[in-house]
OpenMM code with the backbone's topology and positions (N, CA, C; nanometers):
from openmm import Vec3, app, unit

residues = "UNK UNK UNK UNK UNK UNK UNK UNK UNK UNK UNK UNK UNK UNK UNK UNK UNK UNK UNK UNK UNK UNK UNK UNK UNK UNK UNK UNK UNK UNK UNK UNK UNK UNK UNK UNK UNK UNK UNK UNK UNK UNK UNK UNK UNK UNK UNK UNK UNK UNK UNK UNK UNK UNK UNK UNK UNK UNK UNK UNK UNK UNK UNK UNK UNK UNK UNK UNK UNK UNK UNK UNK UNK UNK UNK UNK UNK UNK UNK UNK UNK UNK UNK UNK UNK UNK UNK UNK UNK UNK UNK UNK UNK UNK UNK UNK UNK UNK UNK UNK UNK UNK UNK UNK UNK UNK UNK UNK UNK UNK".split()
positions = [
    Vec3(27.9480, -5.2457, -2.4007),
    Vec3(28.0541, -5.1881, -2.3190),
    Vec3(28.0970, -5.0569, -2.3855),
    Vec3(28.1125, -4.9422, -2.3079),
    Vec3(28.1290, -4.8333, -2.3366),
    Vec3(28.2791, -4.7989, -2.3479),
    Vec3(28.3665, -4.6883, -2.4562),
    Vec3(28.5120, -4.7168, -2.4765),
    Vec3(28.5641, -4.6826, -2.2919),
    Vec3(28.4982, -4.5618, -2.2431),
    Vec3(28.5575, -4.6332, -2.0842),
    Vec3(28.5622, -4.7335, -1.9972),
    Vec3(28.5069, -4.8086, -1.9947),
    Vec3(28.4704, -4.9781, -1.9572),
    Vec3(28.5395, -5.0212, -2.0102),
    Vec3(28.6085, -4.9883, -2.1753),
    Vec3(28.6829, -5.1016, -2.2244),
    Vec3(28.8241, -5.0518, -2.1766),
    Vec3(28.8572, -4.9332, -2.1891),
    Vec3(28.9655, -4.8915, -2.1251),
    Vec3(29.0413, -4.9217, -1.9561),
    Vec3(28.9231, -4.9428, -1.9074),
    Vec3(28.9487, -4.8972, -1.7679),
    Vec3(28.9579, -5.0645, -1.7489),
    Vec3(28.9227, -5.1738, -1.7544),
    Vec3(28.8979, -5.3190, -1.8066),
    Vec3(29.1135, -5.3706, -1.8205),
    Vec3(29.1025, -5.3211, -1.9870),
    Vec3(29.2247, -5.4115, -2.0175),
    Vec3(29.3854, -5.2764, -2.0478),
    Vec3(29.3094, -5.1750, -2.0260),
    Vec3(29.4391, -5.0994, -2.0313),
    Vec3(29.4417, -4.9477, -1.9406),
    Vec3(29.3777, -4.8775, -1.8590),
    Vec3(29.3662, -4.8003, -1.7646),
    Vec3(29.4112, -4.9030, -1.5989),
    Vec3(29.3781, -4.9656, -1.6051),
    Vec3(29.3988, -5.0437, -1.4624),
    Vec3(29.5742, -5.0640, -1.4673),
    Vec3(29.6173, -5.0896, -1.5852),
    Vec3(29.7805, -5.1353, -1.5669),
    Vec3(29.8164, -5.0324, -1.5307),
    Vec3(29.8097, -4.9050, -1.5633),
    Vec3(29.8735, -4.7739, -1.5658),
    Vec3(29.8328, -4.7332, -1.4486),
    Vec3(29.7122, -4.7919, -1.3529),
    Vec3(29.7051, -4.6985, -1.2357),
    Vec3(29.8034, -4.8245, -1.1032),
    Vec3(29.7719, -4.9357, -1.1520),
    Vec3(29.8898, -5.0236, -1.1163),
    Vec3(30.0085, -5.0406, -1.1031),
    Vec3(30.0789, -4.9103, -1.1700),
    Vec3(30.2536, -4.9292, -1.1950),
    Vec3(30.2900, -4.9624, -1.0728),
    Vec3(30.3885, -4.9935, -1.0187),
    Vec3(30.4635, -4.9620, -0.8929),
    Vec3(30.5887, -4.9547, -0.8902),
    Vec3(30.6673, -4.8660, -0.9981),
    Vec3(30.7624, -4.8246, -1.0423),
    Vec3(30.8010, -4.7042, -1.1360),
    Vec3(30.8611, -4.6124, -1.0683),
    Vec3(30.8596, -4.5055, -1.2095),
    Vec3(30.9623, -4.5343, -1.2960),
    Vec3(31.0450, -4.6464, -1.2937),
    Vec3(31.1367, -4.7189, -1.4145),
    Vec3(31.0334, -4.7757, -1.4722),
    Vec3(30.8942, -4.8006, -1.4310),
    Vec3(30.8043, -4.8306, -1.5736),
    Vec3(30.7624, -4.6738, -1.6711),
    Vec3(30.7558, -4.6328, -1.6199),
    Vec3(30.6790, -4.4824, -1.6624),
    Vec3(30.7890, -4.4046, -1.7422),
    Vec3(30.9188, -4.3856, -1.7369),
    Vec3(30.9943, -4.3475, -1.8015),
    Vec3(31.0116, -4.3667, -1.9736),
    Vec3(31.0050, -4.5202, -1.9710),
    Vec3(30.9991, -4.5358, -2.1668),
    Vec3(30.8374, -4.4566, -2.1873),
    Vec3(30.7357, -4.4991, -2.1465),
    Vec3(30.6473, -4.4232, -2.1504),
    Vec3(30.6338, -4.2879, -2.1764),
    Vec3(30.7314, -4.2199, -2.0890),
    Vec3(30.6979, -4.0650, -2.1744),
    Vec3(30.8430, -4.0616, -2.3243),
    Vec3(30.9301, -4.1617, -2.3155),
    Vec3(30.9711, -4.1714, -2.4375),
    Vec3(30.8672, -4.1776, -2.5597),
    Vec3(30.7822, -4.2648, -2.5253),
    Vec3(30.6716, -4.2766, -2.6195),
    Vec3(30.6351, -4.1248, -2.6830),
    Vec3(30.5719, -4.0448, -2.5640),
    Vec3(30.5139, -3.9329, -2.5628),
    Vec3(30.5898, -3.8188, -2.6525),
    Vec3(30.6851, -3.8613, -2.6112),
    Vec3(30.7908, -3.7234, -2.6461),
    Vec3(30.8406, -3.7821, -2.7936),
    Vec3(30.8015, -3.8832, -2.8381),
    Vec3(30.8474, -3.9365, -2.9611),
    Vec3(30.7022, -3.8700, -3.0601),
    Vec3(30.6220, -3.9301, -3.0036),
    Vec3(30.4875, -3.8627, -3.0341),
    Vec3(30.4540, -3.7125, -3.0416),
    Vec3(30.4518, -3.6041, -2.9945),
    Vec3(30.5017, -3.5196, -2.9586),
    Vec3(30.6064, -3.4325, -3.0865),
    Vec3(30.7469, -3.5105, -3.1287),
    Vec3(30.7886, -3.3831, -3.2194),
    Vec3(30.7932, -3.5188, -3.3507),
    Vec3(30.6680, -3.5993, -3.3960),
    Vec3(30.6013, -3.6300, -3.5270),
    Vec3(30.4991, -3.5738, -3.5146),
    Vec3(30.4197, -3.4703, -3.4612),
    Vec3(30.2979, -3.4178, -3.4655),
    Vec3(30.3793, -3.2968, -3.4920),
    Vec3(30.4996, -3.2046, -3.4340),
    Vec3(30.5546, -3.0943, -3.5011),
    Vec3(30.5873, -3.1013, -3.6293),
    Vec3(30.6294, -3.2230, -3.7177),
    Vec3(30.6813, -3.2053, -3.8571),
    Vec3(30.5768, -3.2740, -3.9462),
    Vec3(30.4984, -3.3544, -3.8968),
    Vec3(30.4074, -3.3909, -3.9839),
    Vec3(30.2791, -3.3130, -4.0445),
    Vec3(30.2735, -3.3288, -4.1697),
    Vec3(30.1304, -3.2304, -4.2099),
    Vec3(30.0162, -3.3638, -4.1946),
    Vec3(29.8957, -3.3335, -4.1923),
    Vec3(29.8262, -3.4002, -4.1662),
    Vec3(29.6804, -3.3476, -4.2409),
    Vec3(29.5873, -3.4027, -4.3187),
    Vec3(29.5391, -3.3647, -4.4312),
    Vec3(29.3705, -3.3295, -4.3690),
    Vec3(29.3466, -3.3890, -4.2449),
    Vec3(29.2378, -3.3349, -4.1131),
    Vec3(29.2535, -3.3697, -3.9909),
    Vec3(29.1788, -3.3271, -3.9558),
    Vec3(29.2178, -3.3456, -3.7705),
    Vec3(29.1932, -3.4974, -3.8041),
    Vec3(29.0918, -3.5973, -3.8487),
    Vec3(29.0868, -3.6963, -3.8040),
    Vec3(29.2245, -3.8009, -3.7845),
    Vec3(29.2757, -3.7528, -3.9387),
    Vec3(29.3940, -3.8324, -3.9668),
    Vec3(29.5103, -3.7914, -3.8479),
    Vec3(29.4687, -3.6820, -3.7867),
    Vec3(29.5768, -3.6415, -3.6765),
    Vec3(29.5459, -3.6673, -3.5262),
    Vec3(29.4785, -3.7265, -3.5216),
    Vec3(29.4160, -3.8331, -3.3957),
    Vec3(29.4199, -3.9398, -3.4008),
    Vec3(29.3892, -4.0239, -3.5272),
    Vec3(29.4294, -4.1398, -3.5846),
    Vec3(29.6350, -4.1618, -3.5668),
    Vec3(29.6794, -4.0996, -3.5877),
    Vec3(29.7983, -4.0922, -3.5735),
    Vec3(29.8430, -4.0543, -3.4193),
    Vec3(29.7640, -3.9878, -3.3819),
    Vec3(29.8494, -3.9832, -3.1956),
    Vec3(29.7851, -4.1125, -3.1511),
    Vec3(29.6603, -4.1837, -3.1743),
    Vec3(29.6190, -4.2800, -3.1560),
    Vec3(29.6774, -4.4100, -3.1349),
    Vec3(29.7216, -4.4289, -3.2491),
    Vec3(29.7886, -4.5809, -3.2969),
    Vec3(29.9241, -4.5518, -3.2341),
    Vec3(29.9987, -4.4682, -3.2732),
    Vec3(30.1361, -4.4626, -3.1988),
    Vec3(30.0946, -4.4840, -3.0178),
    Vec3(30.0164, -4.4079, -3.0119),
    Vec3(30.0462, -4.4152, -2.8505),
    Vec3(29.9734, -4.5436, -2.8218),
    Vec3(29.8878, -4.6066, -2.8648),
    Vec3(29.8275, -4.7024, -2.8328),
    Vec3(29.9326, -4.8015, -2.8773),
    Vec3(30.0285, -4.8340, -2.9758),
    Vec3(30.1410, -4.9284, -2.9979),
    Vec3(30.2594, -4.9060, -2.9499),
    Vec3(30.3072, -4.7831, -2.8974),
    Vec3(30.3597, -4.7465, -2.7993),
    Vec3(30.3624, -4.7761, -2.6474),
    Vec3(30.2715, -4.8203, -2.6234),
    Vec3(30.2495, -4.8670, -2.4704),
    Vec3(30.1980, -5.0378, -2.5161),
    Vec3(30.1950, -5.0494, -2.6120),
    Vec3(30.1422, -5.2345, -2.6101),
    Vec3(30.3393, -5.2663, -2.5841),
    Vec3(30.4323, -5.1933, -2.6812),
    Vec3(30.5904, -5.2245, -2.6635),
    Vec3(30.5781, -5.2091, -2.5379),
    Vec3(30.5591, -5.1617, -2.4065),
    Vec3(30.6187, -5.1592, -2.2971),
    Vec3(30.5305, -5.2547, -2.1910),
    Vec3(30.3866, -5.3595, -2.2641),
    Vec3(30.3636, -5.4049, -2.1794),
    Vec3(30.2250, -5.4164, -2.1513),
    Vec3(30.1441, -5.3152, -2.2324),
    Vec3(29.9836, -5.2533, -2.2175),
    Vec3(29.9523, -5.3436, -2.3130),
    Vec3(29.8443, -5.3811, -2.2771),
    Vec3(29.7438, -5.4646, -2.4039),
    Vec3(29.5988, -5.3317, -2.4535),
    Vec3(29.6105, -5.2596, -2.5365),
    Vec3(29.4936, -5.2462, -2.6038),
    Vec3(29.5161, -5.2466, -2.7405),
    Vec3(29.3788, -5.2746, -2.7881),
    Vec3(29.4114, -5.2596, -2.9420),
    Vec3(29.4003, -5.1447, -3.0128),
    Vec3(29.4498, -5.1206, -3.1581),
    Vec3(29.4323, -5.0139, -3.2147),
    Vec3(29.3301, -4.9609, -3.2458),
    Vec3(29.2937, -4.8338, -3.1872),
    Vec3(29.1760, -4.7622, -3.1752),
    Vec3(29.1261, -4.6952, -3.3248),
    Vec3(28.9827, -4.7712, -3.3343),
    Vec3(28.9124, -4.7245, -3.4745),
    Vec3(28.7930, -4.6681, -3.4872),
    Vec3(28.6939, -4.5235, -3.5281),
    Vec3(28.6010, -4.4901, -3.4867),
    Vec3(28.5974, -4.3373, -3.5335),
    Vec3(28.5038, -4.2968, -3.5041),
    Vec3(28.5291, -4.1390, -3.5828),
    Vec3(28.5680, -4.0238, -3.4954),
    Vec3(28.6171, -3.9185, -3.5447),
    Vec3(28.6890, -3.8495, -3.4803),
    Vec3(28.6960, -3.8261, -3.3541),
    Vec3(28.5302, -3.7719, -3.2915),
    Vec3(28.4957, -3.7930, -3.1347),
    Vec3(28.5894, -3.8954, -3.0445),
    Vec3(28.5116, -4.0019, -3.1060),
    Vec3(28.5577, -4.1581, -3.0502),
    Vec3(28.7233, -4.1343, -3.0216),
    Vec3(28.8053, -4.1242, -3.1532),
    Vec3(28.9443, -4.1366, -3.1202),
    Vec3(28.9952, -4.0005, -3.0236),
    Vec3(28.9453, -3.8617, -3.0303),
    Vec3(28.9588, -3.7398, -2.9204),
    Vec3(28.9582, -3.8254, -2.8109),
    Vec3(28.8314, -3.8597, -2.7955),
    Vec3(28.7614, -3.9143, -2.6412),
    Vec3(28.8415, -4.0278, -2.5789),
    Vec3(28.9538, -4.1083, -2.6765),
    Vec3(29.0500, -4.2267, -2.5789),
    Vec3(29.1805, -4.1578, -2.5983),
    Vec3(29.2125, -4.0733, -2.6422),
    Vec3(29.3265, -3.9795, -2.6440),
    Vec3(29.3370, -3.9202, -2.5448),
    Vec3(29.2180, -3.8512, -2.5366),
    Vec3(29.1753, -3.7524, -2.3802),
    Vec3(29.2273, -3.8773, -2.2266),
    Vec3(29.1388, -3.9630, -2.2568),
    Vec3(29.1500, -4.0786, -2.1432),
    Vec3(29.2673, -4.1346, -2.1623),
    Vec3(29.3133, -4.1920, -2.1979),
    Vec3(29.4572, -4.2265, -2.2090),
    Vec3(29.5336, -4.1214, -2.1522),
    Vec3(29.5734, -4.0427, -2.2124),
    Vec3(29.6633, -3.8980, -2.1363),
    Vec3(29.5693, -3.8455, -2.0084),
    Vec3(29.4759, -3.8053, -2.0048),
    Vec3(29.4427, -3.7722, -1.8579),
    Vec3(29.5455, -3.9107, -1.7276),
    Vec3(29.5096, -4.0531, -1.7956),
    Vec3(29.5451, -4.1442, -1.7252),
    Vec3(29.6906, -4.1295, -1.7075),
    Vec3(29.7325, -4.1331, -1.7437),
    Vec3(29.8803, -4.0848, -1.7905),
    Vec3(29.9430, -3.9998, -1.7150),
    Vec3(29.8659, -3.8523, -1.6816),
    Vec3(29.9014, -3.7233, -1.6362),
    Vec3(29.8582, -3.7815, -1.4954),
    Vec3(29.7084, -3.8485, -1.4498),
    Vec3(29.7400, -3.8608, -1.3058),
    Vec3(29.8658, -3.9574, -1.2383),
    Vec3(29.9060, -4.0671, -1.3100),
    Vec3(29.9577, -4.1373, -1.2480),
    Vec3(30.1336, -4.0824, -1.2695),
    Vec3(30.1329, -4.0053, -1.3753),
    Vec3(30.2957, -3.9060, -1.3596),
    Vec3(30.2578, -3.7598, -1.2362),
    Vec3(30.1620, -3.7354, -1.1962),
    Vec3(30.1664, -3.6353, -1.1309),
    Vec3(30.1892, -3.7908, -1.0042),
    Vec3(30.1023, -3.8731, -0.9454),
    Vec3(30.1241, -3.9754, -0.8226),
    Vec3(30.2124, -4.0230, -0.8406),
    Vec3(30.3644, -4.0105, -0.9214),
    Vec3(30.5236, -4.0565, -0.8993),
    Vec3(30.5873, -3.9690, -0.8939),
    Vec3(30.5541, -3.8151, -0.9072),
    Vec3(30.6382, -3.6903, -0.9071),
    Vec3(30.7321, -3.6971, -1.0384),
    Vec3(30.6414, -3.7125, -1.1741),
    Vec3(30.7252, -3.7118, -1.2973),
    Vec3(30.7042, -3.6194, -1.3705),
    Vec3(30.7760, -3.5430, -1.3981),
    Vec3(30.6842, -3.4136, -1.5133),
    Vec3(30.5933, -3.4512, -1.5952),
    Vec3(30.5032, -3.3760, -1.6116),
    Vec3(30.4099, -3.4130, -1.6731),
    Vec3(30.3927, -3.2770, -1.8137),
    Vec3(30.5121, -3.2219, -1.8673),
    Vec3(30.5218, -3.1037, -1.9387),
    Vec3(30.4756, -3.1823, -2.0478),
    Vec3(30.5564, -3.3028, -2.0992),
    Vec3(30.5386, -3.3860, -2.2148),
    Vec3(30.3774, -3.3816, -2.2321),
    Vec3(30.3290, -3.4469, -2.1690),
    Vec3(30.1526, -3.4511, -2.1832),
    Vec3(30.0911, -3.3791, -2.1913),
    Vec3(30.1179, -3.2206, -2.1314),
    Vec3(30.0582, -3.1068, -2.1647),
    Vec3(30.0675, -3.0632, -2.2998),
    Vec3(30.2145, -3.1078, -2.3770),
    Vec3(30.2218, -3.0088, -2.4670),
    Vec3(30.1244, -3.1122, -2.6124),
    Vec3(30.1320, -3.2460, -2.5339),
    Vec3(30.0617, -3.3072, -2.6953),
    Vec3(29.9470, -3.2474, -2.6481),
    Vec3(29.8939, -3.2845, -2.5642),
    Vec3(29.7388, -3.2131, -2.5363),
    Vec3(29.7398, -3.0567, -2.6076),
    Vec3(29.8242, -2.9558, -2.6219),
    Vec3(29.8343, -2.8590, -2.6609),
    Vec3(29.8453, -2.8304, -2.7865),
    Vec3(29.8976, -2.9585, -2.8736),
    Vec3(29.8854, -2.9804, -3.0293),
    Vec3(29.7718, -3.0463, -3.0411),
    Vec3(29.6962, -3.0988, -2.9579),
    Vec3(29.5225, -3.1255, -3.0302),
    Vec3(29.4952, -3.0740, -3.1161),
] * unit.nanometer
topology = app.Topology()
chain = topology.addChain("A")
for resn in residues:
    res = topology.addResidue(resn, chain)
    for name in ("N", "CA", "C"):
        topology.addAtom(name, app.Element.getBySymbol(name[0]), res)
């Protein structure tokens, strides 16, 4: 099983499932928590700084309800469910009419 299969399986399907934007709200709390610890934190390579938007956002959304586990793998790997995760993220806040500035700007600290 490929990490999109595993995504789209036990934690992409909830998120295209919401049917509430009182779910989606702590959610970009997550983001935006995520977001200004990537402004003050130094980080010693990119990996360790994907590894870190990683696990937060991936334990970040298990608190509100998401089941995946913490994502482990080399740098690609963790880019590539970061990417998917937030793309997922950005469509289903653009299909509730939620800003979606938050997601741009972590995407913008890649």
């Amino acid at each position: 099983m490929n990490l999109l299969d595993e995504l789209d399986g036990c934690f992409g399907n909830s998120i295209t499932l919401s049917t509430s934007k009182a779910r989606l709200y702590p959610i970009k709390e997550v983001l935006t928590n995520i977001k200004s610890h990537l402004q003050l934190k130094d980080f010693k390579d990119i990996k360790e700084k994907y590894e870190f938007i990683s696990c937060n956002l991936i334990e970040g959304l298990k608190r509100l309800g998401f089941e995946e586990s913490v994502p482990k793998g080399t740098q690609d790997e963790l880019l590539n469910k970061i990417t998917y995760i937030l793309q997922r993220l950005k469509q289903t806040f653009i299909e509730w009419h939620i800003s979606i500035e938050i997601i741009d700007n972590i995407i913008n600290l890649l």
